[in-house]
C-alpha positions in Angstrom: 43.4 157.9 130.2 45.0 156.4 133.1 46.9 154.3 131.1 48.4 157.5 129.0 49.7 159.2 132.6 51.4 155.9 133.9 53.2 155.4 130.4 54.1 159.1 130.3 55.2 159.0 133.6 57.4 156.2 133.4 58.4 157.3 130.1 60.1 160.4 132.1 61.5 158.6 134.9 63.5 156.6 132.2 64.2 160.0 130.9 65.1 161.7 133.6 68.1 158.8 134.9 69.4 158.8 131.3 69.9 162.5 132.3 71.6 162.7 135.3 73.7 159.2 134.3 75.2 161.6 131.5 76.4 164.2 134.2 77.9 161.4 136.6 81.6 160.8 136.6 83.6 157.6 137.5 86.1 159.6 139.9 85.5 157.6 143.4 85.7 159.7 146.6 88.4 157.9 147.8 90.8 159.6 144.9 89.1 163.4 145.1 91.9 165.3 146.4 91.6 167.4 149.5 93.3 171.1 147.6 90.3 172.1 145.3 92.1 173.7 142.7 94.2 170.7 143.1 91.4 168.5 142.4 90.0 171.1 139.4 93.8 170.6 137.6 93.2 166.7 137.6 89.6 166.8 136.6 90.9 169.3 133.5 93.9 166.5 132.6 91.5 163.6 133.2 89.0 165.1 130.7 91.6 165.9 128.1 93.3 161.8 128.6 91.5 158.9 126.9 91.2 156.0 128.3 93.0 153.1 126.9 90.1 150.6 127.6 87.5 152.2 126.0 89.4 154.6 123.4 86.5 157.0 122.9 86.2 158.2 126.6 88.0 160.5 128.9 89.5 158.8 132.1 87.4 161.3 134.0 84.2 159.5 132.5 85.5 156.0 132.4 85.3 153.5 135.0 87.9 150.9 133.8 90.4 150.2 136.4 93.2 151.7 134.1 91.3 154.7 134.1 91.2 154.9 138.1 95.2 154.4 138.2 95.7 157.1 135.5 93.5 159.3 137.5 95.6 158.6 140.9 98.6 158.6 138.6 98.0 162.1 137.9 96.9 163.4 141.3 100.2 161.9 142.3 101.9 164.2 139.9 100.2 167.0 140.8 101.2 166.7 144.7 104.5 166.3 143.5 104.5 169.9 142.1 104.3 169.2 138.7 102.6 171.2 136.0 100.5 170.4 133.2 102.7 170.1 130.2 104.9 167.9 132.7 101.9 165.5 133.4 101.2 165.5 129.4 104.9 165.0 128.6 105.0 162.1 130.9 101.7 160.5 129.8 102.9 160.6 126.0 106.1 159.3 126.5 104.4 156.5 128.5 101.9 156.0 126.1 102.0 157.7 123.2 100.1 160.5 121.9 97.4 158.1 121.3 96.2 158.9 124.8 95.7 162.8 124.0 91.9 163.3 123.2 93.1 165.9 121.4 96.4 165.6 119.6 99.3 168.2 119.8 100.0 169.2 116.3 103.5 167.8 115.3 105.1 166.2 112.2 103.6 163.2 113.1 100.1 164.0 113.9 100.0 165.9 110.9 97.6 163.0 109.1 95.4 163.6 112.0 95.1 167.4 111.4 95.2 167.6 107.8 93.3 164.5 106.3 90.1 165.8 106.8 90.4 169.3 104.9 91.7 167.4 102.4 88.9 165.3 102.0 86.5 167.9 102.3 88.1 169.7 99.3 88.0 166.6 97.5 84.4 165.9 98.2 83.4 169.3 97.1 85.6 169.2 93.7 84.0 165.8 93.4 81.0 166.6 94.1 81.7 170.0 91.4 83.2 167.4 88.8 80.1 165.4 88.7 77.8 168.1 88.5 79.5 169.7 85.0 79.3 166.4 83.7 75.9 165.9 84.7 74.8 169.2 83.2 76.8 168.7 79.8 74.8 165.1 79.2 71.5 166.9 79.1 
């Protein structure tokens, strides 16, 4: 019995810090800026940025050193005065719009919007096709 409440216990410590490390962000004190609706505008564009390091994270999550210059990158812009579509505009013409978690919908993004409807449809009438022939075998 004893056993079974050290093992559950430890089993929700282990929970527990899996938790609260989802909820923690890499933003260092030393870059928090001192305005807070400053600092809420770059935690929004940090959210919405990907980090190039590792692709499938927001710079406001990641902890690669890239990450902490975009971050300082755009809290500089903001002091400067500028606003969000300037930031963006300046971040995709530095790096492409590869560094958008979430893509603007242009000519070129297009793929990006439209590939998976079309694959949808085509899973369904595949899906449909293989049915009738199914049913018209038996």
């Amino acid at each position: 019995m004893m056993l079974i409440k050290k093992f559950f216990i430890f089993f929700s410590i282990i929970i527990l810090a899996q938790c609260i490390n989802n909820y923690s962000f890499a933003v260092e004190p030393n870059e928090i800026l001192k305005n807070e609706k400053q600092e809420l505008r770059a935690r929004n564009i940090s959210k919405n940025i990907r980090c190039l390091i590792c692709q499938n994270q927001s710079i406001d999550d990641s902890s690669a050193p890239i990450a902490k210059d975009l971050r300082i990158l755009i809290r500089d812009k903001i002091k400067e005065g500028k606003n969000n579509d300037e930031i963006y505009n300046f971040l995709t013409e530095r790096y492409g719009d590869f560094i958008l978690l979430k893509p603007s919908f242009k000519l070129n993004t297009l793929a990006l919007w439209i590939l998976p409807f079309i694959f949808l449809i085509l899973g369904i009438l595949i899906v449909l096709f293989h049915n009738k022939k199914y049913k018209q075998n038996k």
